[in-house]
C-alpha positions as CSV (number, residue, x, y, z in Angstrom):
1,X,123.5,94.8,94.3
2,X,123.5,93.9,97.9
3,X,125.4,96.5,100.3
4,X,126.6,94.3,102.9
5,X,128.3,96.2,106.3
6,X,129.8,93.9,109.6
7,X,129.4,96.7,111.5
8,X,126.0,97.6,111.7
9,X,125.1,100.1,114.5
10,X,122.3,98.5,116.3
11,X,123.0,94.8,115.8
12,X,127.0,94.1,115.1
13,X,127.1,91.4,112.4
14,X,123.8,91.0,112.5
15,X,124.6,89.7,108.5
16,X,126.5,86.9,110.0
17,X,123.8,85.6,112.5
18,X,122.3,81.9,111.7
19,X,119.1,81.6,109.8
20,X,118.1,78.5,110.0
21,X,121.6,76.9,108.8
22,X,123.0,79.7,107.2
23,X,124.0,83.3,107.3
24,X,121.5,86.3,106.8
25,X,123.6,87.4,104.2
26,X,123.6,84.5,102.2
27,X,119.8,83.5,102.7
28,X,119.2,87.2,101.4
29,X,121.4,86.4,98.2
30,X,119.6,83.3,97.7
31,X,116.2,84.5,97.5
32,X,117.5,87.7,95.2
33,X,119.2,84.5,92.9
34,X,115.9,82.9,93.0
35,X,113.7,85.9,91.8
36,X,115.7,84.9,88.3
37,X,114.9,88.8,87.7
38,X,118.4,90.0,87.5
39,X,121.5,89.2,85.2
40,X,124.0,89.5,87.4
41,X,123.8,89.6,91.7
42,X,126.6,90.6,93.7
43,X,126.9,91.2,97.2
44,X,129.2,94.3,98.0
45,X,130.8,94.4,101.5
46,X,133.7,95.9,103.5
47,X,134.3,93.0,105.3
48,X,136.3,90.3,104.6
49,X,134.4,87.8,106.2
50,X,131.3,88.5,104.3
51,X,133.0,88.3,101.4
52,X,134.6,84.9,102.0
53,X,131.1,83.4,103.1
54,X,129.4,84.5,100.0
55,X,132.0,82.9,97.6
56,X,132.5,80.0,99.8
57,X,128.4,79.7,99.1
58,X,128.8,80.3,95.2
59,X,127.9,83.1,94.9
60,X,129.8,86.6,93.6
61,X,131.1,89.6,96.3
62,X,132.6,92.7,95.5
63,X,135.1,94.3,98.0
64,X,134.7,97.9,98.5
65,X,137.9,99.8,97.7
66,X,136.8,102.8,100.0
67,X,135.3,103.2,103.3
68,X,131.3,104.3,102.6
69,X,128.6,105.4,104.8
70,X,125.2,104.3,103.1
71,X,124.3,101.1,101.1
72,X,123.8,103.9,97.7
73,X,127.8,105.1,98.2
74,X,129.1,101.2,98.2
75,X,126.6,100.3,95.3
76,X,128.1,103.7,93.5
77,X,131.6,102.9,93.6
78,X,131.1,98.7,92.9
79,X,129.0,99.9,89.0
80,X,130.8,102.9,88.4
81,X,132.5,101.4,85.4
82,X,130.0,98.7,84.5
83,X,127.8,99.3,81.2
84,X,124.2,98.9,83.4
85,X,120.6,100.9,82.8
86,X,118.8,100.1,86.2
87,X,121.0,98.8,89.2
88,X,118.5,97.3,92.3
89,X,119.4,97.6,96.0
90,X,118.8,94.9,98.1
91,X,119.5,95.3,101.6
92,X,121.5,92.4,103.3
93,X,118.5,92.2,106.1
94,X,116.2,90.9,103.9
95,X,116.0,87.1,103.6
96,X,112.7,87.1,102.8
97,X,112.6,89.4,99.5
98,X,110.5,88.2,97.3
99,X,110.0,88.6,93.0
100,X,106.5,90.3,93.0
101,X,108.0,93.2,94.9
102,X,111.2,93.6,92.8
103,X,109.2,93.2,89.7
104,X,106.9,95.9,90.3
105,X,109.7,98.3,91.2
106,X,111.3,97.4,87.8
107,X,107.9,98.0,85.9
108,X,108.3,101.0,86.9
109,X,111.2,101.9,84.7
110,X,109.7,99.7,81.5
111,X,106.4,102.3,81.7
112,X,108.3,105.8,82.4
113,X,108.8,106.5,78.5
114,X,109.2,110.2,79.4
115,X,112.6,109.2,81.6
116,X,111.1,111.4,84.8
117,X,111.9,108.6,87.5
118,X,115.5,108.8,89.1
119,X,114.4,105.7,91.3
120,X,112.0,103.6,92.7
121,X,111.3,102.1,95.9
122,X,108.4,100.5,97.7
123,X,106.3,101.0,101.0
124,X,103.9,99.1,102.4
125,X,100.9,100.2,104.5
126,X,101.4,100.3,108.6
127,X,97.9,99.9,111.3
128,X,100.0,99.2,114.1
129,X,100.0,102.0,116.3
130,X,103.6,100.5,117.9
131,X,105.5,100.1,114.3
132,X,104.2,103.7,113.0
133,X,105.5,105.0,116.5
134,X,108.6,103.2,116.3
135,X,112.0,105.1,115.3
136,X,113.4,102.0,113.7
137,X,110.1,102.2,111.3
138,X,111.2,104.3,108.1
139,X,107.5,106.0,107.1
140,X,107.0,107.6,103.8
141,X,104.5,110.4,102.4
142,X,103.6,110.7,99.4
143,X,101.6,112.7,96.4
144,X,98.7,111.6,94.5
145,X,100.6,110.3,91.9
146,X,102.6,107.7,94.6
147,X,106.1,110.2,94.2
148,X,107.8,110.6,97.4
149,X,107.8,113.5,99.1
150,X,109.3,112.8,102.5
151,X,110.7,110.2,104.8
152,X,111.0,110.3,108.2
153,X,111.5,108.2,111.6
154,X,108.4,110.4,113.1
155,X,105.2,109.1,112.2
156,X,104.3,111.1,109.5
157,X,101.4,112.8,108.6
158,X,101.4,114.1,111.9
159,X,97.5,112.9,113.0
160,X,95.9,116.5,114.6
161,X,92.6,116.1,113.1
162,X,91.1,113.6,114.2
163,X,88.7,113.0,112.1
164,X,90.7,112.7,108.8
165,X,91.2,109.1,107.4
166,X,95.2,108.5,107.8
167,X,97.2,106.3,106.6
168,X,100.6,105.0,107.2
169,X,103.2,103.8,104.7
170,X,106.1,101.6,106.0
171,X,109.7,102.4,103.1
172,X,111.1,98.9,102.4
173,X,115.2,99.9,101.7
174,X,114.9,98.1,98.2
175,X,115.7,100.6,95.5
176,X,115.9,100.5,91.7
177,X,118.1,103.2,90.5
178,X,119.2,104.8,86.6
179,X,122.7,104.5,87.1
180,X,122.8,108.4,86.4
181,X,121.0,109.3,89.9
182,X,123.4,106.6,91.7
183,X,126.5,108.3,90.4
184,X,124.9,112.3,91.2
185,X,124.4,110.5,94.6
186,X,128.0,109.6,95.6
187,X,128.9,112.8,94.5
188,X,126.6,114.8,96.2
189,X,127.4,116.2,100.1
190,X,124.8,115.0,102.8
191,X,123.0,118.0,103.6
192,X,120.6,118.7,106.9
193,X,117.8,116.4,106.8
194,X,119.4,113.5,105.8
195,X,122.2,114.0,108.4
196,X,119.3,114.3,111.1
197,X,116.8,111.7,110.6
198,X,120.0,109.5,109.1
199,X,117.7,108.3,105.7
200,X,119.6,108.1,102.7
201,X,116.8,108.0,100.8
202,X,116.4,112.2,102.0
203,X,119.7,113.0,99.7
204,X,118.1,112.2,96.4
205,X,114.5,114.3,97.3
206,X,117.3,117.4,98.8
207,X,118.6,117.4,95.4
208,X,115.9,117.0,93.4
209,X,115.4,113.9,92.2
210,X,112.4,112.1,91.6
211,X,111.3,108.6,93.7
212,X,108.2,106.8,92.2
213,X,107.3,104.7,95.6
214,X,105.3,101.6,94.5
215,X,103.0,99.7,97.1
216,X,103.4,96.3,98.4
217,X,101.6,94.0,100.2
218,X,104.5,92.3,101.4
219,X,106.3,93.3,104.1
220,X,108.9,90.8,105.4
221,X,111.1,90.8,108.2
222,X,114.0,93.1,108.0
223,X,116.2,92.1,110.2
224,X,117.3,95.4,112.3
225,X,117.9,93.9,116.4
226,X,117.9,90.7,118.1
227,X,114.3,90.3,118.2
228,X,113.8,90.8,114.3
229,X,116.2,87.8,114.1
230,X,114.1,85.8,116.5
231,X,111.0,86.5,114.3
232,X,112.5,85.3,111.2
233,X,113.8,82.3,112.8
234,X,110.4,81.4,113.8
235,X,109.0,82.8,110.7
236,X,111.5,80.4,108.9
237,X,110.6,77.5,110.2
């Protein structure tokens, strides 16, 4: 699933800007087509226009029936009555996601015979003292067995002691879910945290739930403000 919103907050239709001949949206559908890791891919939107250019393209799009707030609540409503095990979230930004990546978060699920994991996600590790600095940066923290235990905008761990090794880990907003922890989701309320630091990821760790985060060496180019857009367009080409 692909949670596709016009109006995003700090690039308006940023979904709808040209990529080299083509929307964002769609070039982010393509190359979730062409991991050939998924039996069905639809792009879920509350715009009309979205919707029109990804069946104009081929491809499938799900109209939201309510207004939603987070990728998770759109993806919620568009399965709630389809017979799926494991639903992925792609964001819309992401034109350049990539198989490896997915396929690792999906491993995931095919080695957790106990059933502990609610979801998985990925990270990637950050040097750059500008990107772990930057608000716009989602960093993750996590335990020695690679479960989340925090995400924040901050640069987290906090680094007071100088001496102590640190590292940084970038969240990449591609999630696999059990449909189970996608449907406790919608119906949970947004509580403190997540309302502050604006991370949907916050709701499922504030009630509980269990996120196995799985490293990556790829990191992309998500496409959050005019000068992402300008990288990928060079990156591109």
């Amino acid at each position: 699933m692909i949670p596709a919103r016009y109006a995003a907050s700090r690039f308006p239709a940023k979904l709808m800007q040209d990529l080299s001949g083509k929307p964002v949206i769609v070039r982010t559908y393509e190359a979730t087509i062409n991991t050939k890791l998924f039996d069905e891919v639809f792009v879920v939107t509350d715009s009309a226009i979205i919707f029109d250019t990804i069946t104009k393209a081929g491809g499938k799009a799900i109209m939201s029936l309510k207004a939603h707030d987070c990728g998770s609540d759109r993806i919620a409503e568009a399965v709630s009555n389809m017979d799926v095990d494991i639903i992925v979230n792609v964001q819309g930004d992401e034109p350049f996601t990539d198989r490896e990546s997915l396929a690792s978060v999906l491993d995931v699920f095919r080695d957790d015979v106990a059933m502990e994991i609610d979801l998985a996600s990925l990270m990637v590790r950050i040097d750059d003292g500008e990107e772990i600095a930057n608000p716009n940066t989602v960093k993750v923290i996590v335990d020695n067995r690679n479960f989340a235990l925090y995400f924040s905008r901050s640069p987290i761990p906090y680094p007071r002691a100088e001496e102590v090794e640190k590292v940084y880990y970038k969240h990449k907003g591609i999630y696999a879910f059990r449909k189970r922890a996608l449907m406790d989701f919608q119906r949970l309320p947004m509580l403190s945290l997540e309302a502050t630091e604006k991370i949907e990821a916050i709701r499922y760790l504030e009630y509980g739930k269990k996120i196995k985060m799985v490293e990556t060496s790829v990191s992309g180019i998500e496409i959050d403000t005019p000068e992402d857009l300008k990288r990928a367009q060079k990156a591109w080409k």
